[in-house]
C-alpha positions in Angstrom: -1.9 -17.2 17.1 -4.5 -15.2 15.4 -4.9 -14.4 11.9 -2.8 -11.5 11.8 0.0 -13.4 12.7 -0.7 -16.7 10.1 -1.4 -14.4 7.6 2.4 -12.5 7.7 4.5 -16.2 8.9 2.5 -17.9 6.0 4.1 -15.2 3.6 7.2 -14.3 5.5 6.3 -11.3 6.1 8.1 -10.4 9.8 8.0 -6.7 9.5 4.1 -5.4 8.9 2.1 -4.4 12.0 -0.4 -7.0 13.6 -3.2 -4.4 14.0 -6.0 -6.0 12.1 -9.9 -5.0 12.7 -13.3 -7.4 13.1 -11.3 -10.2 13.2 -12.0 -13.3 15.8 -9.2 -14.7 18.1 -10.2 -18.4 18.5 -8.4 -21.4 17.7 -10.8 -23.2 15.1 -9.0 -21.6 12.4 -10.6 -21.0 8.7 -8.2 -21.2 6.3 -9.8 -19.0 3.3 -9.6 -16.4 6.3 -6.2 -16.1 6.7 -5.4 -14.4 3.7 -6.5 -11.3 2.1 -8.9 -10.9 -0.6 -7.7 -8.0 -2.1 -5.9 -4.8 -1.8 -8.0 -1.9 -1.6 -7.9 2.3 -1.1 -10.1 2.8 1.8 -11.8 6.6 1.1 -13.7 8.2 4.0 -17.4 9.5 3.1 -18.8 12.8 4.2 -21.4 11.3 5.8 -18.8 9.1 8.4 -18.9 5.7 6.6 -16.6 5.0 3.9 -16.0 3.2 1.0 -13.3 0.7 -1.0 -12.0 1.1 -4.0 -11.3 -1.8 -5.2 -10.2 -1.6 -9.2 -10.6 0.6 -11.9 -14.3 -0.4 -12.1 -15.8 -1.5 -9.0 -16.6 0.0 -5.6 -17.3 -2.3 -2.4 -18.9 -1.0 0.9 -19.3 -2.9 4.1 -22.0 -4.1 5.7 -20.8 -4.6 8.8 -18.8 -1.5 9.5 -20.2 2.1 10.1 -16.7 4.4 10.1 -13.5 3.4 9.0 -10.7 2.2 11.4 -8.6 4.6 10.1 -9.9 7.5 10.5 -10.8 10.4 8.1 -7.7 9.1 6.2 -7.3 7.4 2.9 -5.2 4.4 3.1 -4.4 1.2 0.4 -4.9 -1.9 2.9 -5.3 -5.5 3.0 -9.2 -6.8 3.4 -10.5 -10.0 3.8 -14.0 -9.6 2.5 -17.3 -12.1 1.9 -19.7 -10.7 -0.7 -23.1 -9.6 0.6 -24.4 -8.8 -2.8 -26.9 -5.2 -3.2 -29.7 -3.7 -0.6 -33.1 -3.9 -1.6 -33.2 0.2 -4.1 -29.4 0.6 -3.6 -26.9 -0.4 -6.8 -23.8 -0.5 -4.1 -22.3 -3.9 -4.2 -21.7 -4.8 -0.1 -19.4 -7.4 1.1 -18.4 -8.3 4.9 -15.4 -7.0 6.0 -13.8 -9.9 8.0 -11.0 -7.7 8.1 -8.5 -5.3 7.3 -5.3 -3.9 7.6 -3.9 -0.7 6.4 -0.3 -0.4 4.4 1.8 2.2 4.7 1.0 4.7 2.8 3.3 8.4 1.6 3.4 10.8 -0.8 6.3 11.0 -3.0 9.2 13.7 -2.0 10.1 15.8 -4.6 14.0 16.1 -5.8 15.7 18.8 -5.0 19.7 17.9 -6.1 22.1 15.1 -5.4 23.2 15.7 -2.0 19.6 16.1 -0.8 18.4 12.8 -2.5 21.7 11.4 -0.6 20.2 12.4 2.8 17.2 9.1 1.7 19.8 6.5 1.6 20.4 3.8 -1.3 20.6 0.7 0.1 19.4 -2.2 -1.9 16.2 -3.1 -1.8 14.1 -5.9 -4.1 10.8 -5.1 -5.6 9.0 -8.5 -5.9 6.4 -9.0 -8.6 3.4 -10.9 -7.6 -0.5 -9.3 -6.9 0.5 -7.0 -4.2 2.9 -5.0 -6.7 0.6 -3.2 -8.6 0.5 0.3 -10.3 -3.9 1.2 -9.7 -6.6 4.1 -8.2 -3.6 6.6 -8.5 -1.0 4.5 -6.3 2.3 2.7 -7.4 1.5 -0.2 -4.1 4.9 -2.3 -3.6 6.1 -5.5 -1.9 9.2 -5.2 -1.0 12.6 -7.6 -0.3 15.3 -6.6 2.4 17.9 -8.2 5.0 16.8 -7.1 8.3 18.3 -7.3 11.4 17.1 -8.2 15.3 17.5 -4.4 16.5 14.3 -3.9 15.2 15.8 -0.8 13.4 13.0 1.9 11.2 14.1 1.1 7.8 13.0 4.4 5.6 11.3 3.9 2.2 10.7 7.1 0.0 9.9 7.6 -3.6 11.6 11.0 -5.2 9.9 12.9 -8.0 11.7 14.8 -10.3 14.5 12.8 -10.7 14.3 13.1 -14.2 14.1 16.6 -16.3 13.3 15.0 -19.5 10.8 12.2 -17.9 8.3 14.0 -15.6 6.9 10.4 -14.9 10.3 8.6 -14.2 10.4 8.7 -10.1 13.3 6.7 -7.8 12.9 4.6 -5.1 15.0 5.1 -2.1 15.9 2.3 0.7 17.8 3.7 3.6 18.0 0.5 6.2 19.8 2.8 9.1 22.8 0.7 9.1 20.8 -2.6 9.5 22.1 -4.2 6.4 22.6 -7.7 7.7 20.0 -10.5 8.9 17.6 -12.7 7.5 15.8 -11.8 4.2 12.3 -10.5 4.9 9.4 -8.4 3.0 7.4 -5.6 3.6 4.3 -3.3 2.1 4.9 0.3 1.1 2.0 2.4 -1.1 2.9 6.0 -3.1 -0.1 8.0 -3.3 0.5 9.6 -6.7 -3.0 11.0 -7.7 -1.5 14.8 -8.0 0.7 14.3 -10.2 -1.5 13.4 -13.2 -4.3 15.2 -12.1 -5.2 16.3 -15.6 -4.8 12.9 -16.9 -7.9 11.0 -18.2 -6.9 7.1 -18.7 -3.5 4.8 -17.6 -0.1 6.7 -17.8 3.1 4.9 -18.1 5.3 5.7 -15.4 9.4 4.5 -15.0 10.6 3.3 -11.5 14.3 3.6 -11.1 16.1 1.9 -7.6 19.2 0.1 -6.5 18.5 -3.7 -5.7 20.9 -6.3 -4.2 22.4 -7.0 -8.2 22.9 -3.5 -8.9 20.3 -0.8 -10.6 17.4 -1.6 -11.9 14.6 -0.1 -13.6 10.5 -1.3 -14.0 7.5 0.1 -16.0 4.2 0.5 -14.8 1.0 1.6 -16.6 -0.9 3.3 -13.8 -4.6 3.8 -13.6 -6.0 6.5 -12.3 -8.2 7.5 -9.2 -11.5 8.2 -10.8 -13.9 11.0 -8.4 -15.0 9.3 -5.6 -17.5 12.0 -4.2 -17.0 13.0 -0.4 -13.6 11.2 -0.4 -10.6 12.4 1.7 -8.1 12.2 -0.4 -5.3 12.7 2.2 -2.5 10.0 2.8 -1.8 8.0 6.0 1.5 7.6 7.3 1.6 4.7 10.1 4.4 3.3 12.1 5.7 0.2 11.1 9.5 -1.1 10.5 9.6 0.9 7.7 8.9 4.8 7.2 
């Protein structure tokens, strides 16, 4: 078993790929390894490398990594990271990256009318409220609670904007499980990238999440901070295959 795999039985967590990078498969097992050290937005650099943003006032880069295993995209992942400290005449704060692994990560859809926000489903769905739910750098990044079945069925998750007229910040979560509504109880990671929308914006908005959970509708408030410039950053999202979409 690697440390993919502790990691997500550790949590129950059944449903997020096991594609971790710079990460050792060996069975003398540390501990302090297994989890993640934080959620970060990974943001490509012009010059190939890339950075991590990692909150609202501090930047990490890696030492031990020269391009990002994502690609040119910008991603919210999991990292397990050791702190390196700064480079003799640069102010960057380093760490290790022991390793990472991206969550799924979309823009918002916008609303159009009631039959087309019909077409995302509304099954229930639980948003659970511990350090991976967290409105920051521009993205609303959710853990989230389901019944999933053994047919290893794509459940879909998307966020609709403009849901409503008088709220321009109130957006709704949609949950369409493809008919696999029964099974065990298990979580998954989903990340809105929603940086365009308040592009004018100069500190934390408040923003209203609307969806439909297992006791009936529900609404939460976040206070979002915002991406602040990030020179030579791709500021594109990444959508990867997972169970949900």
């Amino acid at each position: 078993m690697n440390k993919t795999q502790l990691f997500l039985s550790a949590i129950t967590l059944p449903l997020v790929s096991a594609t971790f990078t710079s990460c050792d498969d060996d069975d003398d097992y540390d501990y302090t390894m297994v989890y993640p050290t934080a959620v970060v937005t990974v943001c490509p650099q012009t010059d190939g490398g890339f950075m991590m943003v990692l909150d609202d006032k501090t930047d990490i880069y890696p030492s031990n990594m020269t391009e990002s295993p994502f690609g040119e995209e910008e991603v919210r992942a999991f990292v397990n990271y050791t702190p390196v400290g700064k480079k003799p005449g640069d102010d960057r704060q380093y760490v290790k990256v022991n390793w990472m692994d991206d969550i799924r990560t979309k823009l918002p859809v916008p609303f159009v009318d009631e039959e087309d926000a019909a077409s995302y489903g509304n099954d229930p769905v639980e948003i659970m409220r511990n350090w991976v739910t967290v409105a920051e750098d521009g993205y609303l990044t959710l853990r989230l609670r389901t019944r999933w079945g053994m047919s290893g069925t794509v459940h879909h998750i998307n966020l609709l904007s403009g849901v409503n007229p008088d709220d321009p910040n109130e957006f709704e979560l949609r949950h369409d499980a493809k008919g696999d509504t029964h099974g065990a109880w298990g979580d998954a990671f989903i990340a809105f990238n929603l940086n365009k929308y308040f592009g004018d914006a100069t500190g934390p908005v408040k923003i209203k999440l609307r969806w439909n959970s297992f006791s009936g509708p529900k609404t939460a408030e976040f206070s979002l901070a915002l991406r602040k410039t990030i020179d030579g950053a791709d500021h594109a999202s990444l959508i990867r295959a997972t169970r949900i979409n």
